[in-house]
N, C-alpha and C positions, 0 to 999 in steps of 0.2 A: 504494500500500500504506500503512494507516495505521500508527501506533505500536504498535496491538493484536495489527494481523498481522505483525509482528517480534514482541512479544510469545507468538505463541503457534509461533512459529518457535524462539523459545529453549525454551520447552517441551517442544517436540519434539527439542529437541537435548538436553534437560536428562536427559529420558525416557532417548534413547540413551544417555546416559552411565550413568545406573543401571543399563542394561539388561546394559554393557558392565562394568559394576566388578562387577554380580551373579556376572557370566560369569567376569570374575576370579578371585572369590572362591569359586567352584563348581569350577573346572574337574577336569575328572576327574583329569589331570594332579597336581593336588594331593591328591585320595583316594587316587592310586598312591603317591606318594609317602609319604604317612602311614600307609598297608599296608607300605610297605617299610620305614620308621622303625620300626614294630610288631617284624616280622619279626626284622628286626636287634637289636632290646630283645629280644625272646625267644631270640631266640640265643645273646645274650649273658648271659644267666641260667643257660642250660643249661650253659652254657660256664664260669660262674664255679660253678656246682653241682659240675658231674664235677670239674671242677679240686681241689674241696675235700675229694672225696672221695678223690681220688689223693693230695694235699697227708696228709688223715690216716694211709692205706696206707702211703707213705713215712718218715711221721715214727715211727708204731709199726715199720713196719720197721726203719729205723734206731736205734730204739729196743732192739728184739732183737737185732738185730746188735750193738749196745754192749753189753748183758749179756751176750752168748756171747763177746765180746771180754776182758771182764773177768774171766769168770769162767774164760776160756782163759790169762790173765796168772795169775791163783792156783793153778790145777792144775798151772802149770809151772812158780811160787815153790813149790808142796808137793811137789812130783816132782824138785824140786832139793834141796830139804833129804833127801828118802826116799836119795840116792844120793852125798853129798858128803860122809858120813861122818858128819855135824856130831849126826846122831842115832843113838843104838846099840841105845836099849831096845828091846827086842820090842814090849812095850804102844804103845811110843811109835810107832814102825811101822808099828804094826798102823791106828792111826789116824791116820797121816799118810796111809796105804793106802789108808783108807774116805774120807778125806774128797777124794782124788783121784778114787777114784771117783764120789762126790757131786758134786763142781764138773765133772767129765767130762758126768757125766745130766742136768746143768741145764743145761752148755754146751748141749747137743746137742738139746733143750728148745728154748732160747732160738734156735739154727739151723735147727730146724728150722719155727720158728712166724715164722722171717726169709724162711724159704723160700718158707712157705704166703703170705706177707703180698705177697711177690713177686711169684708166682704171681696173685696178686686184683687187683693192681696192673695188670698186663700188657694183659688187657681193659678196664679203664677209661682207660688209655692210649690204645688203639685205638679207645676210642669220646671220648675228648678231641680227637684229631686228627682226626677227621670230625667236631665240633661247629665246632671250627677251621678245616675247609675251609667248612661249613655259614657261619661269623659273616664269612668274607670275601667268600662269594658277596651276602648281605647287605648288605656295604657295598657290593660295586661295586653291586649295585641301587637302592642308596638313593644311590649317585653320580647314576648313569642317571637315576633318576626326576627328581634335585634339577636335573640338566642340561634334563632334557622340560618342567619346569615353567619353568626361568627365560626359554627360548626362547618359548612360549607366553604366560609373562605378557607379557613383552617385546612381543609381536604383538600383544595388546590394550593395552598402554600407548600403542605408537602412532596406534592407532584412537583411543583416550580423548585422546589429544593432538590429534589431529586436526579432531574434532567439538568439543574443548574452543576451537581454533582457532576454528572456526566459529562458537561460542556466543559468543566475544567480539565477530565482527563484528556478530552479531544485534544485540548488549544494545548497541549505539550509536543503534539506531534504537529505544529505548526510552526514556520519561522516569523520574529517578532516583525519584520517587514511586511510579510505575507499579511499578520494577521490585523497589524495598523491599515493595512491598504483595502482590505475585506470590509473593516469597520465601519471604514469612510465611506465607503461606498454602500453598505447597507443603512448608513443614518441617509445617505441623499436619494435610494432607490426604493424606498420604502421597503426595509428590512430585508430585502435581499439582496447581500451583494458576491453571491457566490454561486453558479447553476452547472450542471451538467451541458456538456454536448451530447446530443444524442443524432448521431449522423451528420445532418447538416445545417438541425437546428439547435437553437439557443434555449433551453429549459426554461433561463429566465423570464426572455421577452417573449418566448414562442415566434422568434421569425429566424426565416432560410437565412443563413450567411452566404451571402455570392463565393460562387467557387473559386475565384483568385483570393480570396482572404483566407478561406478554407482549409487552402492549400497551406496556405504559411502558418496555421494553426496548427493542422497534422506534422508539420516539420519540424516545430518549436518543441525542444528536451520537454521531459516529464515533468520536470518540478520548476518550470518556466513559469512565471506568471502571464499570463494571456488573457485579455480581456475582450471579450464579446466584442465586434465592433457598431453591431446597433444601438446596445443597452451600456457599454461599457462594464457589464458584471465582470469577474474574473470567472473563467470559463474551465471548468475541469474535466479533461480527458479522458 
């Protein structure tokens, strides 16, 4: 076996490993996963949505509830003066009367718009807690996926280790020219810069070499480097 046919043994090895990092970086595994990250993003939108909307419900609720509070403290500071003597006049009476009645109608107002806000509150509660079941089922899927994918990368890391093993015993039976020259040319040919001839065509590009170049191919020593004259790959005999 010459230098060329290690040469294009690393090739073949070099192939597998893109073939194997493509498969890495493809794996379905990884689309589930990023459906499942999605999932869990939208969940948790909806989830910070209703939330905000309960968040308002409550705070205007309690919001009414503090003016029916208050204005239940004044109806019963004016309901205290109307019966502790401390007032006599009829006039005076008469609208200490109306103005208990007024803080009475606003309380009752303000209770009763505590009520209604209560009431609005209670279904968007009920649909919080199912966004809530909905953002946890979520994570554990986006557990799940992130566990399928590290298991699976995992399985091609040691493939790609494996063959990368491999590729190291090749590149010994290569000169350090040969294999800087190979290199180059497989970053600028898209990863392959090494092909068989097979007659009188070119593996790499798949086209005929004219038979005056041909010629000077079959004549060039074994461990000559020769490059394709279409694709420029180095060409192994």
């Amino acid at each position: 076996m010459t230098s060329l046919d290690d040469l294009l043994t690393v090739q073949d090895l070099d192939t597998k490993v893109d073939q194997l990092r493509h498969r890495r970086e493809t794996l379905p595994e990884r689309a589930q996963l990023a459906d499942a990250q999605a999932a869990l993003a939208a969940a948790e939108g909806r989830h910070e949505e209703c939330h905000g909307r309960l968040r308002a419900l409550r705070s205007a609720q309690k919001e009414a509830e503090d003016h029916a509070s208050l204005l239940e403290d004044k109806a019963t500071a004016v309901q205290g003066s109307l019966y502790d003597g401390s007032v006599t006049a009829h006039k005076e009476l008469e609208a200490l009367q109306a103005e208990h009645a007024m803080l009475k109608e606003h309380q009752a107002e303000y209770e009763d718009r505590a009520l209604e806000l209560m009431e609005q509150a209670e279904p968007v509660e009920e649909e919080l807690a199912g966004i809530a079941a909905e953002v946890e089922a979520a994570k554990a899927e986006v557990k799940r996926a992130s566990a399928a994918l590290a298991v699976a990368e995992a399985e091609l890391d040691a493939q790609i280790d494996e063959v990368l093993a491999q590729r190291a015993a090749a590149v010994e039976g290569v000169p350090d020219d040969v294999l800087r020259a190979y290199e180059g040319l497989r970053t600028k040919l898209g990863g392959v810069g090494a092909a068989r001839l097979e007659g009188a065509r070119c593996e790499g590009c798949h086209l005929t070499i004219p038979s005056a170049q041909l010629e000077e191919v079959r004549k060039a020593p074994p461990d000559a480097v020769v490059n394709c004259p279409e694709c420029m790959r180095i060409l192994v005999r």
